[in-house]
C-alpha positions as CSV (number, residue, x, y, z in Angstrom):
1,X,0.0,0.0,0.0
2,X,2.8,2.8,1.0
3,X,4.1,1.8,-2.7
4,X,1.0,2.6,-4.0
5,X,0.9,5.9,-2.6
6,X,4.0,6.8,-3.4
7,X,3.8,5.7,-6.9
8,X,0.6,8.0,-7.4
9,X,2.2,11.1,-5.5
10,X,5.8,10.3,-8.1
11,X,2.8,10.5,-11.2
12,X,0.9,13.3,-10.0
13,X,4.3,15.7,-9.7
14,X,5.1,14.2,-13.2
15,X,1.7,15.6,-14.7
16,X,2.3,18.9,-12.4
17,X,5.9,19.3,-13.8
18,X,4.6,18.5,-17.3
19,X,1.4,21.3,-16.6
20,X,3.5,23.6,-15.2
21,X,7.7,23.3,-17.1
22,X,8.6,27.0,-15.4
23,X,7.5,25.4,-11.6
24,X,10.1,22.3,-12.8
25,X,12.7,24.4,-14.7
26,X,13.2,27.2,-11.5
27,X,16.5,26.6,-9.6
28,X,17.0,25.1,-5.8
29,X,20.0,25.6,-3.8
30,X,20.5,23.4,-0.1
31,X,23.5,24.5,1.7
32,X,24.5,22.3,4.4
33,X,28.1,22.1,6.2
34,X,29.8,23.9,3.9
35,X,28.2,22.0,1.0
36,X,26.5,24.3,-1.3
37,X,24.0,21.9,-3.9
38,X,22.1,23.5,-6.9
39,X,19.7,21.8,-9.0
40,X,16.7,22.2,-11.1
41,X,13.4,21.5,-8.8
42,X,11.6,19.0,-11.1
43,X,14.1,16.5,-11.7
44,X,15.5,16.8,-8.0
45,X,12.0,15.6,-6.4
46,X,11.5,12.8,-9.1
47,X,15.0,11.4,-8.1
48,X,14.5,11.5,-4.7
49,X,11.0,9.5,-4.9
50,X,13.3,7.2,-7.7
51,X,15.9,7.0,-4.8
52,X,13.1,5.7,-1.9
53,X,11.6,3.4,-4.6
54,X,15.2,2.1,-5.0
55,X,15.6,1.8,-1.1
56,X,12.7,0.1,-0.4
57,X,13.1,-2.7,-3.3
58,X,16.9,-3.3,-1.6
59,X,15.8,-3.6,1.6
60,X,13.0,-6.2,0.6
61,X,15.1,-8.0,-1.3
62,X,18.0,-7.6,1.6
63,X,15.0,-9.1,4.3
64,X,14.3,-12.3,1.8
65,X,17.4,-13.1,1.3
66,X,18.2,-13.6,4.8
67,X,14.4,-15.4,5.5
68,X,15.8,-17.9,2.1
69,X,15.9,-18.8,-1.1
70,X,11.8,-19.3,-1.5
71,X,11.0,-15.8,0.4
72,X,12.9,-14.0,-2.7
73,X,11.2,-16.0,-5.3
74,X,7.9,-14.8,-3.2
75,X,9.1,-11.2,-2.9
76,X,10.2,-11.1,-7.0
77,X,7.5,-13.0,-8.3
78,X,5.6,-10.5,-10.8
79,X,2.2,-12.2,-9.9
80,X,-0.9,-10.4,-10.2
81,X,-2.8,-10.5,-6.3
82,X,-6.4,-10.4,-7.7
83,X,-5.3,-12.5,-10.6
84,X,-4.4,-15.3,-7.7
85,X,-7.6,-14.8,-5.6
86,X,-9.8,-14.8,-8.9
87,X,-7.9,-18.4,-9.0
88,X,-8.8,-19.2,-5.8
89,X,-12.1,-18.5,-6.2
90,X,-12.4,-20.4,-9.6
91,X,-10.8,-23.6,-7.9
92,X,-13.1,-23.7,-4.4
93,X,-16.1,-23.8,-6.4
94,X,-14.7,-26.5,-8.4
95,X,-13.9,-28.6,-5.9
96,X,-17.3,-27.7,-4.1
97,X,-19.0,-28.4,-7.1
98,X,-17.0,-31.7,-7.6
99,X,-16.0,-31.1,-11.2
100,X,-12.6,-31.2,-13.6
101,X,-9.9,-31.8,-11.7
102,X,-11.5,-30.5,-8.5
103,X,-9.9,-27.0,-8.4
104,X,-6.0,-28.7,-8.4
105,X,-4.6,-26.6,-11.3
106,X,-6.2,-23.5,-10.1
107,X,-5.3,-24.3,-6.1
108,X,-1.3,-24.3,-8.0
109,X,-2.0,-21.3,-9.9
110,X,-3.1,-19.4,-6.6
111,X,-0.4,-20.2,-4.7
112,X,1.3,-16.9,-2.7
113,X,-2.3,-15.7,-2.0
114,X,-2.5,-17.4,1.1
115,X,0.3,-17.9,3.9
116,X,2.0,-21.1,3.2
117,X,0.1,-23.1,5.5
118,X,-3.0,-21.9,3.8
119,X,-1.4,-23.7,0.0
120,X,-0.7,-26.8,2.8
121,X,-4.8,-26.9,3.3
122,X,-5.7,-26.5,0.0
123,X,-3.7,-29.3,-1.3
124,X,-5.7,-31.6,-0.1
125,X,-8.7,-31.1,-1.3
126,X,-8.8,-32.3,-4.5
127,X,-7.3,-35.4,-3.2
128,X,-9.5,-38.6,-3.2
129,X,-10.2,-39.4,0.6
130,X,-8.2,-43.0,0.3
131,X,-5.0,-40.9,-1.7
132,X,-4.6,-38.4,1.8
133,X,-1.5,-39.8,2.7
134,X,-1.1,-40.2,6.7
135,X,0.8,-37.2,8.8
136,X,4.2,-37.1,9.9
137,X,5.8,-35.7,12.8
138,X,6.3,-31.9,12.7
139,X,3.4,-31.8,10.0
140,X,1.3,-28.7,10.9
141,X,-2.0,-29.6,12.7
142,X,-4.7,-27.8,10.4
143,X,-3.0,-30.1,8.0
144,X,-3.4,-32.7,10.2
145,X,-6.7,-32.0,11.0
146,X,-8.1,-31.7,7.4
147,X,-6.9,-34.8,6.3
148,X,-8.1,-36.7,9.4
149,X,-11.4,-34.8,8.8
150,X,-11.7,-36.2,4.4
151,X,-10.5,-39.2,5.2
152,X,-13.1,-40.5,7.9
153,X,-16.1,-38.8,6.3
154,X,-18.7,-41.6,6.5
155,X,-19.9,-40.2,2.9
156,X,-16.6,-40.3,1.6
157,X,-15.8,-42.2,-1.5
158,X,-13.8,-44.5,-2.6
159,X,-13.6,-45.5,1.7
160,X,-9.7,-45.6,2.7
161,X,-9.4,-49.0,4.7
162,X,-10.3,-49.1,8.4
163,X,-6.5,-49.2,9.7
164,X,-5.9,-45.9,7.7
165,X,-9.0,-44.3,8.8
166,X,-8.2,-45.2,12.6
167,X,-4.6,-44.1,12.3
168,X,-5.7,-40.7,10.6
169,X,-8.5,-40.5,13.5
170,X,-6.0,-41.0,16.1
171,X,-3.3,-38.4,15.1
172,X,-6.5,-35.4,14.6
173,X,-7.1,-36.3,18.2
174,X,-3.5,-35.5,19.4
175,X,-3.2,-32.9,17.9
176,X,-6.9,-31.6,19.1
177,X,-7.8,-34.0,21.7
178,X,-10.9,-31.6,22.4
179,X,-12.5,-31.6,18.8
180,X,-16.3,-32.7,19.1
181,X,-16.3,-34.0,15.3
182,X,-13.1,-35.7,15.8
183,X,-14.6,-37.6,19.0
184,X,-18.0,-38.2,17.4
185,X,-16.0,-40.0,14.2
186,X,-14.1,-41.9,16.7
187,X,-17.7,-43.3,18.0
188,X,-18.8,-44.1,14.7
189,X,-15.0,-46.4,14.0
190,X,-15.9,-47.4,17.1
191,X,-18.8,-49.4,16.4
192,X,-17.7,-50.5,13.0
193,X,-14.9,-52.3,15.1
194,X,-17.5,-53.5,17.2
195,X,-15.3,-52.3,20.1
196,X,-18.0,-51.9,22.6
197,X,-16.3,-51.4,25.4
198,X,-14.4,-49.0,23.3
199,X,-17.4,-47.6,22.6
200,X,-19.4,-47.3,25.6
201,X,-16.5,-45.2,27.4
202,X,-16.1,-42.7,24.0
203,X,-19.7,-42.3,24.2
204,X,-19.8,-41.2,28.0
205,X,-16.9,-39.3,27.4
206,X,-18.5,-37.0,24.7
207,X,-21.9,-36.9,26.5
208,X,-20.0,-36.1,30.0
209,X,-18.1,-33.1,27.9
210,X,-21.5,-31.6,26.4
211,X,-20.6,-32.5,23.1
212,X,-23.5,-34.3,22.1
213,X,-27.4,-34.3,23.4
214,X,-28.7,-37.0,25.5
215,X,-31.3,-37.6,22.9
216,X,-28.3,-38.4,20.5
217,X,-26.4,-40.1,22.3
218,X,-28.6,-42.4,24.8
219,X,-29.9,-44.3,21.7
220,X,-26.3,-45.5,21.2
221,X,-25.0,-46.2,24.5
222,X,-27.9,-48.0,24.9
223,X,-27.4,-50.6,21.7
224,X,-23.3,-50.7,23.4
225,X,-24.8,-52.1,26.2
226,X,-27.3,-54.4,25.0
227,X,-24.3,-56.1,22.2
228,X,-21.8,-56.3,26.1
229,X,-24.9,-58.1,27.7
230,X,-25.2,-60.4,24.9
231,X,-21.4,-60.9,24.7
232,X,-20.8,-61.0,28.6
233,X,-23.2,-63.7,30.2
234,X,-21.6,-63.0,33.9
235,X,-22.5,-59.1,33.4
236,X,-25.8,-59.5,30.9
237,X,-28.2,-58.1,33.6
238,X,-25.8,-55.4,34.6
239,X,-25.6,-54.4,31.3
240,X,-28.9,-54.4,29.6
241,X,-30.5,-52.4,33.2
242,X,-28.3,-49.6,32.1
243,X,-29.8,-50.1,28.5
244,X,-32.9,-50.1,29.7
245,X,-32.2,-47.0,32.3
246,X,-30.9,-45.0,29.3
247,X,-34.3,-45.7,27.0
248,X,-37.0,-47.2,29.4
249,X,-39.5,-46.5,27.1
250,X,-38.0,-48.7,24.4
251,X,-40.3,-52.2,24.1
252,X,-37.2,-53.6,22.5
253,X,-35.0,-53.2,25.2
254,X,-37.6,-54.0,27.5
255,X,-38.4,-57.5,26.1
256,X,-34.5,-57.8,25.9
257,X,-33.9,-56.9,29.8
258,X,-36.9,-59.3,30.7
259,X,-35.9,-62.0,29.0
260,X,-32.5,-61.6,31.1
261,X,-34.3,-61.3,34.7
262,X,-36.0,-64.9,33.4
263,X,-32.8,-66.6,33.2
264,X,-31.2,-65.7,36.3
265,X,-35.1,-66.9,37.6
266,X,-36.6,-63.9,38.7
267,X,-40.2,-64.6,37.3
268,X,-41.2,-61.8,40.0
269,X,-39.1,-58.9,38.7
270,X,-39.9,-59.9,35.1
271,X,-43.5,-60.0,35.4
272,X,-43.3,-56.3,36.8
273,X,-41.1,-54.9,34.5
274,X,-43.5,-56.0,31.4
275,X,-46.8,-55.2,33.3
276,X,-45.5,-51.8,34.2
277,X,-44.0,-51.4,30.2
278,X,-47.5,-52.2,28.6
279,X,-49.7,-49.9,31.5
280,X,-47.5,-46.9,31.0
281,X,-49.4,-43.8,30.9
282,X,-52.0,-43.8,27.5
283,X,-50.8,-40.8,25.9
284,X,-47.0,-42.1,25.4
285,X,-48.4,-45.2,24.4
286,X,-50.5,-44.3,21.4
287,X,-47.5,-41.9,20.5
288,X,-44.9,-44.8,20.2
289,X,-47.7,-47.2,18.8
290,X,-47.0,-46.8,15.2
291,X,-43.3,-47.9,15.6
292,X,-43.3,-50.4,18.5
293,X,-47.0,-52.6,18.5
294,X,-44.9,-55.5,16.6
295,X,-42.7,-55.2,20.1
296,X,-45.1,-54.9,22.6
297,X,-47.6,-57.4,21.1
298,X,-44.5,-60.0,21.6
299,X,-43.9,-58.9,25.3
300,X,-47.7,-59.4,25.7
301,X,-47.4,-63.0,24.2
302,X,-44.8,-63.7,26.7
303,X,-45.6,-61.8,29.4
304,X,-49.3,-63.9,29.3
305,X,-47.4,-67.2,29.8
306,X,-46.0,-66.2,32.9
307,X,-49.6,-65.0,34.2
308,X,-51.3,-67.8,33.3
309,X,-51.1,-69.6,37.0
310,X,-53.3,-65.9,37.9
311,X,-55.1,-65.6,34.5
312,X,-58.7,-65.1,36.1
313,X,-57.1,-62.5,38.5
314,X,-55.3,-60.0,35.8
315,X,-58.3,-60.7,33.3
316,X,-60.7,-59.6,35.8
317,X,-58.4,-56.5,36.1
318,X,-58.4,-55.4,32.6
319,X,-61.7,-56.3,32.3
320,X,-63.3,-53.5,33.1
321,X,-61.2,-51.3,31.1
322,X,-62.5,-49.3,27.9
323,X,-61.9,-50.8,25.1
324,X,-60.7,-47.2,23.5
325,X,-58.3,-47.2,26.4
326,X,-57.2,-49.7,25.7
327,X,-53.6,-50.6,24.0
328,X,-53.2,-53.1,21.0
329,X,-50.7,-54.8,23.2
330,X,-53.1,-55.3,26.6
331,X,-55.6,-56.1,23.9
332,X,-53.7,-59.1,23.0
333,X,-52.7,-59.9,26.8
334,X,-56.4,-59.7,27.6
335,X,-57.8,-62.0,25.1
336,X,-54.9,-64.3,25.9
337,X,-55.6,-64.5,29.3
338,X,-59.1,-65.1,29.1
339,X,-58.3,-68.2,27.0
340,X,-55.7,-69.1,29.8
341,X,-58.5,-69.1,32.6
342,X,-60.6,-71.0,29.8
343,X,-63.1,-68.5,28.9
344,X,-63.3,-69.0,25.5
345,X,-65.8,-67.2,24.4
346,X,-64.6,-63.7,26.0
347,X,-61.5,-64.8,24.9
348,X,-62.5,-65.3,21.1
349,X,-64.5,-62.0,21.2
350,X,-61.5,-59.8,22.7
351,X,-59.8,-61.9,20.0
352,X,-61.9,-60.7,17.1
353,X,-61.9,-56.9,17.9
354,X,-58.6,-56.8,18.2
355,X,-57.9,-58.1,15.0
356,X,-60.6,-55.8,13.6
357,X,-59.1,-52.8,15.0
358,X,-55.5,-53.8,15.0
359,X,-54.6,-56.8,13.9
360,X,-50.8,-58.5,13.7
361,X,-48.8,-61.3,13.4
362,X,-48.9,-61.8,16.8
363,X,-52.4,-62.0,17.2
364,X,-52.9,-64.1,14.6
365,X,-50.3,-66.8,15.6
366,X,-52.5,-67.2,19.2
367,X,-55.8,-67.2,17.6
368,X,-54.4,-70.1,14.9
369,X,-52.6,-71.9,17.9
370,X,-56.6,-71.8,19.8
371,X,-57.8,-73.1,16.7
372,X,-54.9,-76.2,16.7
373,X,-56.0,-76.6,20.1
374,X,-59.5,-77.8,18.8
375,X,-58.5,-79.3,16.1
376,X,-59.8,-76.8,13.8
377,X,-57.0,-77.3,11.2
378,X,-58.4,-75.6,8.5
379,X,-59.4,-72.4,10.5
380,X,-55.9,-72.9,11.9
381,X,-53.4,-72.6,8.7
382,X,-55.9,-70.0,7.5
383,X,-55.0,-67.8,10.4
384,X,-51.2,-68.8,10.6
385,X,-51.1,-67.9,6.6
386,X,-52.4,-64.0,8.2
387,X,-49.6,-64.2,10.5
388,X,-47.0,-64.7,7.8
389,X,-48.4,-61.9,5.9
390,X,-48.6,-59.6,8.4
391,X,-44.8,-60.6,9.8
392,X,-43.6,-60.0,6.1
393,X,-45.5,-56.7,6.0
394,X,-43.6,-55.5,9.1
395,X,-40.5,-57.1,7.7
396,X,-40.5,-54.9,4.3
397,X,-42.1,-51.5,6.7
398,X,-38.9,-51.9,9.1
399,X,-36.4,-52.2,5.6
400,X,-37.6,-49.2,3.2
């Protein structure tokens, strides 16, 4: 900028001189220790601004030489700055737009706009993810960083293998041990690795540090725990009650905790974790019933076979319950308890209003197995044949 200016103020006494010769052509005289110096004004003020020009292109060139050989090339280059950043610009939206050569010749041709660490960033852009080759020690840790950060993105493509992913991932987090994406991409190698231990304490570790909500993050901790119950029988119950603690509302990891209070025999605790799951308050049930009646109608099936010793008892209890008030699931548990304390006919009318109103595989499956029961085979396969549609139904639903 100072060159600037003084370039303009050298032009502007050019076009005065030129405007006005008699101004240029009148005499000066400085006297100074003795020294007496006479010159014509025009060209003594043009050679002094010639003189500063001169000074101030030696002392850049005196300040690159000793930063090195690079800084010089830097400080000589003839390079047009808006010519660079029109460059720049032209190669970002190529790259954004993912076309040509994804801004690589025009990232080169821009080089000097940015600081050298800036060139460093750009260079990896147009890179395929699996191409990013891993950091060394003393790389800079944007650089670091912004490889770490292509190569693990979950959309990226062609995917670099695991071990280069993981060994990316691991050098971003020393160098920012803090970064919330970095620790969030850690989760999600995590569980490809099926590290769940692994997993469970990265997951607690981001939620504990507010770097993800509860609502994000409870979901996953809970499926952590549910795969370490299944893989550690010694622990199972441990495990899947602080599942279940994390989403109680969940019918999947109800059924799943349940079944794990059965095997280490307590019927007891069992029976009142599924009766308190399918009586929970009516409002949160007919919001959740769209995604999770396949669930509870299968904790209902099972949950009837352990009251069956006290069928008249809990059928006399839902009895006298609204039908409208009543859930598809304890719809199901009611009809099937009524068959268990051999009421049949309540039973087969619970049964056929259910299936009018809601029906499912599960429902179905009972009602054929009633018919088996009484040897009515023909009604029998005709109602298993409904089952099989209706599980296929909720198989395709639970895929697209």
């Amino acid at each position: 900028m100072r060159v600037f200016i003084i370039l303009i103020l050298a032009l502007s006494l050019a076009a005065l001189f030129a405007l006005f010769p008699d101004v240029a052509e009148r005499m000066m005289r400085i006297s100074a220790f003795g020294w007496v110096f006479e010159s014509k004004q025009g060209p003594f003020i043009l050679i002094l601004l010639l003189a500063l020009g001169i000074f101030w292109l030696l002392r850049r060139i005196l300040l690159a030489l000793l930063a090195g050989p690079g800084q010089l090339w830097h400080v000589l280059r003839t390079g047009s700055k808006k010519r660079k950043e029109t460059h720049l610009r032209d190669g970002l939206a190529e790259w954004l737009d993912m076309r040509g050569e994804r801004g690589w010749k025009y990232f080169r041709k821009a080089r000097g706009f940015l600081p050298e660490w800036g060139d460093g960033l750009l260079g990896f852009l147009p890179q395929s993810p699996a191409d990013i080759p891993l950091p060394s020690e003393g790389d800079d840790a944007l650089h670091v960083a912004l490889g770490a950060r292509l190569v693990t993105d979950p959309h990226a493509m062609p995917k670099a293998d695991f071990s280069v992913r993981k060994a990316h991932l691991e050098a971003w987090l020393r160098v920012h041990p803090d970064a919330p994406l970095a620790m969030q991409r850690q989760v999600d190698l995590l569980e490809e690795a099926g590290d769940w231990d692994g997993l469970v304490a990265a997951l607690e570790r981001i939620w504990h540090r507010g770097g993800s909500s509860a609502a994000r993050t409870a979901p996953r901790l809970a499926v952590a725990y549910s795969h370490l119950a299944a893989s550690d029988t010694e622990r199972s119950l441990e495990y899947m009650r602080k599942a279940h603690r994390l989403q109680p509302e969940s019918p999947t990891l109800t059924l799943a905790l349940g079944r794990t209070l059965l095997a280490t025999d307590d019927v007891s605790g069992c029976r009142k974790l599924w009766l308190a799951h399918l009586e929970r308050d009516e409002r949160q049930a007919a919001h959740q019933a769209c995604n999770d009646d396949q669930m509870n109608a299968q904790i209902a099936v099972e949950l009837s076979v352990l009251l069956r010793d006290d069928a008249l008892k809990f059928y006399r209890k839902f009895e006298r319950r609204s039908d409208t008030k009543m859930t598809p699931a304890l719809a199901l548990l009611r009809a099937s308890l009524a068959h268990a304390a051999e009421l049949s006919g309540l039973a087969h009318e619970n049964m056929q209003k259910l299936l009018d109103s809601n029906p499912s595989s599960q429902a179905w499956q009972m009602l054929g197995d009633w018919q088996a029961e009484t040897g009515d085979w023909q009604a029998a396969a005709e109602s298993y044949r409904q089952a099989c549609i209706y599980t296929s139904n909720s198989a395709d639903s639970h895929a697209g």
